[in-house]
C-alpha positions as a Python dict, from the first residue, in 0.01 Angstrom:
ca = {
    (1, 'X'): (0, 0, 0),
    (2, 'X'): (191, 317, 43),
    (3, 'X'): (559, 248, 76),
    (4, 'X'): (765, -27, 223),
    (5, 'X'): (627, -203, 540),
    (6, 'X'): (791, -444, 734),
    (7, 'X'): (646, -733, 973),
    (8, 'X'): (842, -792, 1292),
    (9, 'X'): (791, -1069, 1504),
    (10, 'X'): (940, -1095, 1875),
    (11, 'X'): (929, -1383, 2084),
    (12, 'X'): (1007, -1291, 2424),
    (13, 'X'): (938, -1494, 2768),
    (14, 'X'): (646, -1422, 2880),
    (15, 'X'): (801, -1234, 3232),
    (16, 'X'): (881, -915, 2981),
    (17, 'X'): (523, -911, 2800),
    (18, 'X'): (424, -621, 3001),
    (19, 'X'): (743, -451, 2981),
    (20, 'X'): (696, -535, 2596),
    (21, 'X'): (339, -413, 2559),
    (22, 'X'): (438, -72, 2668),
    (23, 'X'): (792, -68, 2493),
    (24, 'X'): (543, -85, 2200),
    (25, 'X'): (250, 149, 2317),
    (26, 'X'): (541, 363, 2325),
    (27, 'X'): (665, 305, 1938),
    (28, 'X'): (330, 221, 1835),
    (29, 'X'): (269, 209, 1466),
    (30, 'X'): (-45, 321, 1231),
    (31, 'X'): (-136, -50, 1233),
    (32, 'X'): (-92, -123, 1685),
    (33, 'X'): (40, -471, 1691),
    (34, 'X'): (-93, -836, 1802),
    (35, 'X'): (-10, -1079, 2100),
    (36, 'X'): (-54, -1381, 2163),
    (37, 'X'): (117, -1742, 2318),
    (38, 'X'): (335, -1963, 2143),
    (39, 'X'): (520, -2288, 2256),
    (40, 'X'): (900, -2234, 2107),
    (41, 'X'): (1099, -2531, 1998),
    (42, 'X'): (1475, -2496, 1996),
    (43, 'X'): (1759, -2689, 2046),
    (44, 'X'): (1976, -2464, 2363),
    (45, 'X'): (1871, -2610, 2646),
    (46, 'X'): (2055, -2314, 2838),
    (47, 'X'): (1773, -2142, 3078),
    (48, 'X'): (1498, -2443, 3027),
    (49, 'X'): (1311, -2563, 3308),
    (50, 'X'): (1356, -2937, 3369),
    (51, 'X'): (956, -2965, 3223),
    (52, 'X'): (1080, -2743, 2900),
    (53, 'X'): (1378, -2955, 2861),
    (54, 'X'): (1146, -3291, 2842),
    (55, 'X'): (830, -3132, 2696),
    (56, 'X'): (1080, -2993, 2430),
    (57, 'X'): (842, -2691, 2451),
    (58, 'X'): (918, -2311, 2587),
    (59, 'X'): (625, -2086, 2650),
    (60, 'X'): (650, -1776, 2463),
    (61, 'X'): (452, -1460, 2393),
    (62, 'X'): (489, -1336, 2011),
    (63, 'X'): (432, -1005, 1910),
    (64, 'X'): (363, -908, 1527),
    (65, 'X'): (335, -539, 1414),
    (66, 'X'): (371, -376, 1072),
    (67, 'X'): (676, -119, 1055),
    (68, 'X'): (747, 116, 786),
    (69, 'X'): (1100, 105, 642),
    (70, 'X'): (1173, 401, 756),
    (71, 'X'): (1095, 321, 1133),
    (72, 'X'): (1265, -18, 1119),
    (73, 'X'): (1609, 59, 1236),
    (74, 'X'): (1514, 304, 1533),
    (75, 'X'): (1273, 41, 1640),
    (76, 'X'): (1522, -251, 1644),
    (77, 'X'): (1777, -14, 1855),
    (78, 'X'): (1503, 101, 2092),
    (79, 'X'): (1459, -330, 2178),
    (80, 'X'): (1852, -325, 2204),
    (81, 'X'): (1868, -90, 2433),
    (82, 'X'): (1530, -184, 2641),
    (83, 'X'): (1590, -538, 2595),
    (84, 'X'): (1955, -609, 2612),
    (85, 'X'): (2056, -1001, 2700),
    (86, 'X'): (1689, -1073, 2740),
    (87, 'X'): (1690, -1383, 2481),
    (88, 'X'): (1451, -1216, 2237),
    (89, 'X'): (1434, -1369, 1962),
    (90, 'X'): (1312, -1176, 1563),
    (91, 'X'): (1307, -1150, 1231),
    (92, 'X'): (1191, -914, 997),
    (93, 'X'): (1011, -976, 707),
    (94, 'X'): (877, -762, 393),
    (95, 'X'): (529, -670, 313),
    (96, 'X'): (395, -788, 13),
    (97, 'X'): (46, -702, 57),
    (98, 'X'): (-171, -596, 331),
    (99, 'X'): (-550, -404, 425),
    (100, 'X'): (-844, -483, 578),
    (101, 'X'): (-1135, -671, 376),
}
């Protein structure tokens, strides 16, 4: 691995995946990124449909991409600034290993 690479996950409702998909195409990284559903589980009930609130499930679309250290912090303002009050929710996590077998 050459140099420090970070993963970010998003998980944004899925009304801003398109919006998301080219934010990224945009910013898009040696590695692209992945997609896909998830159901989110969270206490705030604030913006739930009635079904969310009793399902205790949110639909959400995750995105994962690899970011070098060095592109982290433009990336996370560009998603500010794009994505302001939007209820994203990340984290960032390091790299330990990574390739293609």
């Amino acid at each position: 691995m050459s140099g420090t690479e970070y993963l970010v996950t998003l998980n944004i409702p899925p009304s801003l995946e398109e919006m998301m998909v080219d934010s990224l195409l945009l910013l898009e990284t040696e590695h692209g990124f992945s997609s896909f559903e998830v159901n989110a589980h969270h206490h705030v009930h604030h913006g739930l449909s009635l079904a969310e609130q009793v399902t205790g499930r949110q639909k959400r679309v995750r995105f994962q991409l690899y970011v070098p250290a060095a592109k982290l912090p433009d990336l996370i303002a560009k998603l500010r600034e794009d994505f302001a009050d939007s209820g994203i929710q990340y984290w960032v996590l390091p790299v330990i290993e990574n390739g293609v077998i």
